[in-house]
Phi, psi and omega in degrees: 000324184285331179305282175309337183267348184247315176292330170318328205272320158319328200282307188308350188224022193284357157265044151218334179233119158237159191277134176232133229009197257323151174268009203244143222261350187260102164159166204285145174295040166242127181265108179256138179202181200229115161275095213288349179253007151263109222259006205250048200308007196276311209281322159311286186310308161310331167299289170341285188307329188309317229247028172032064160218146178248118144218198203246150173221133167152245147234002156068013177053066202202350196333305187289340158268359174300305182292305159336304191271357153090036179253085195318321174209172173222167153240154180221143177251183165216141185232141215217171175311336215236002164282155152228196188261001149269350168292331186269349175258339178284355147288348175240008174263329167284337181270324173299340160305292190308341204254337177300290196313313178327000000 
């Protein structure tokens, strides 16, 4: 369910954050996506923590599909047994902070 709940809301900003793979509701409640006018994962993550939300920024032990895909870095959320649809809306209201300020 968080999964059908979370890509609508990705969709809404997707010319400022893009998401990378699958768009499709059959796949793990993991986001990985990219804040494309920022240039900084550090100013991403640090809002999320100011705003007590954890997620990951960085390259994820992963660099080499980073470069493939000509993407510098990601952030990834995650949604687990113990989320709801208010962790999730309270998670896009900060991202939708960052990408306005931007």
């Amino acid at each position: 369910k968080l999964v059908g709940y979370c890509l609508p809301k990705f969709e809404t900003i997707k010319d400022k954050v893009q998401l990378i793979w699958p768009k499709t509701k059959d796949r793990v409640a993991v986001f990985s996506f990219y804040v494309s006018q920022n240039k900084n994962f550090n100013n991403v993550w640090e809002l999320f923590a100011e705003k007590n939300i954890a997620i990951r920024c960085g390259w994820h032990c992963a660099y080499p599909i980073h470069k493939s895909l000509n993407i510098p870095w990601t952030c990834r959320i995650s949604a687990y047994i113990y989320n709801d649809f208010s962790d999730i809306d309270k998670f896009f209201e900060v991202l939708k902070e960052l990408v306005i300020k931007n």
